[in-house]
C-alpha positions in Angstrom: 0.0 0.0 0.0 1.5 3.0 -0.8 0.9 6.6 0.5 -2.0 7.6 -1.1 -4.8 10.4 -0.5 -6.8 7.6 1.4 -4.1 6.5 4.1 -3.2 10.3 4.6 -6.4 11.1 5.3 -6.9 7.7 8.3 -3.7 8.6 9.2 -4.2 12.1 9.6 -7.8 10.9 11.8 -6.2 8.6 13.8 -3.6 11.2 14.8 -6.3 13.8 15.3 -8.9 11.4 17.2 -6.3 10.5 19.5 -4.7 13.6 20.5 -8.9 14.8 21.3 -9.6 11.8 23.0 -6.4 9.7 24.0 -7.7 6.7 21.9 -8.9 6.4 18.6 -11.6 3.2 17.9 -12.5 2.3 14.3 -16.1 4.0 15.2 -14.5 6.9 15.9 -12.8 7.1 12.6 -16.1 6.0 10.8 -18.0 8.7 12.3 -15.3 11.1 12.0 -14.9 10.4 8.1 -18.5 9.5 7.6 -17.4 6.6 6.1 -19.0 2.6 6.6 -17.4 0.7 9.6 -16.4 -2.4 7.6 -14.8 0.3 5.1 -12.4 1.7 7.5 -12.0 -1.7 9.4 -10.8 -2.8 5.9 -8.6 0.2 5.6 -7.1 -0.3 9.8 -6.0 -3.9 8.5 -4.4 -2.9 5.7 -2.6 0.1 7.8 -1.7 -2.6 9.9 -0.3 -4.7 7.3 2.3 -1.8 5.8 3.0 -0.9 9.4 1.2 2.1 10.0 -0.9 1.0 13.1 -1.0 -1.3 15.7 -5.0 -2.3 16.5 -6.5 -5.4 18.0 -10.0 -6.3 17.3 -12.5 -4.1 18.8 -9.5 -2.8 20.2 -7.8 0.8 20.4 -6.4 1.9 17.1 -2.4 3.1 17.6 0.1 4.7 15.5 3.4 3.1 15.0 5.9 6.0 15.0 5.8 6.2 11.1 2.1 6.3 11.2 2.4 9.4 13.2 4.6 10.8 11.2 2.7 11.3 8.0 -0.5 11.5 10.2 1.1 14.7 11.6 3.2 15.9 8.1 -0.3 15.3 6.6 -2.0 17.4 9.8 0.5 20.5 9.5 0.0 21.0 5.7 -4.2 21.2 6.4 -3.7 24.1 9.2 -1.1 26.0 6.9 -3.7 26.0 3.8 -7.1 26.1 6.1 -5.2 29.4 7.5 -4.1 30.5 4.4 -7.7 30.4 2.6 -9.5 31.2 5.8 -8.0 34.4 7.0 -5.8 35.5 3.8 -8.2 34.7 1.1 -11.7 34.7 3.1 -12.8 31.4 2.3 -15.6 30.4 4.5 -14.7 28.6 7.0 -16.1 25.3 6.4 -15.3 25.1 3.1 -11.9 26.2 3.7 -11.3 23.1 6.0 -13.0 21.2 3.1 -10.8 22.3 0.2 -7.0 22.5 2.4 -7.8 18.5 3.2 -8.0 18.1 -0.8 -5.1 20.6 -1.3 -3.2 18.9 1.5 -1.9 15.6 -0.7 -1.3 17.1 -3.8 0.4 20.3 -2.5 4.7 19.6 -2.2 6.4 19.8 0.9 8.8 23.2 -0.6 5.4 24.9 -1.2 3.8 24.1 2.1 7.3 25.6 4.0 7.3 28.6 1.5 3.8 28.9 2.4 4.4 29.3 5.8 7.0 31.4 6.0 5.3 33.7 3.8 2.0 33.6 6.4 4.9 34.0 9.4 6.3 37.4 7.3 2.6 39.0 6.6 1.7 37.7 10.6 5.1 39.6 11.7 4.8 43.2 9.9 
């Protein structure tokens, strides 16, 4: 399995579920996707295979530490570009968070630090 729009995005859930609740169960990420429970229980084993979690059945769902590294790289790019077309551009704000989670795995990792520093220069004048 390799890193694809779809893992980001569990990754990037799992991360967030768990640093709002301290766990993260595969209902959580089914409601928190809106997505079927045997579709993200199919997705948690495959994770699981490549590495990317640790879960038991009905159990807790946990990142290995490369899990939670793209889960967070994947988490960092959303804020930059939901900040950037929230407050810079006026996007509203819904459809801000909407459109930086597409953005967010097609956008490179130069662009997204250029990005930033840019937003850190207008924040600083």
């Amino acid at each position: 399995m390799k890193q694809t729009k779809a893992v980001e995005d569990y990754l990037e859930s799992i991360y967030l579920l768990t640093k709002l609740n301290g766990y993260t169960r595969v209902r959580d990420i089914a409601r928190f996707l809106n997505v079927k429970l045997p579709s993200v229980t199919e997705i948690i084993k495959k994770l699981q295979e490549e590495g990317f979690v640790e879960h038991t059945p009905y159990g807790e769902i946990k990142l290995t530490d490369e899990g939670r590294r793209i889960g967070l790289e994947t988490w960092n790019k959303h804020k930059i570009l939901y900040v950037f077309l929230k407050d810079y551009l006026d996007v509203e704000d819904e459809t801000a968070f909407k459109e930086a989670c597409l953005i967010e795995h097609t956008v490179s990792e130069e662009t997204v630090e250029k990005l930033q520093k840019f937003l850190e220069e207008l924040k600083n004048r």
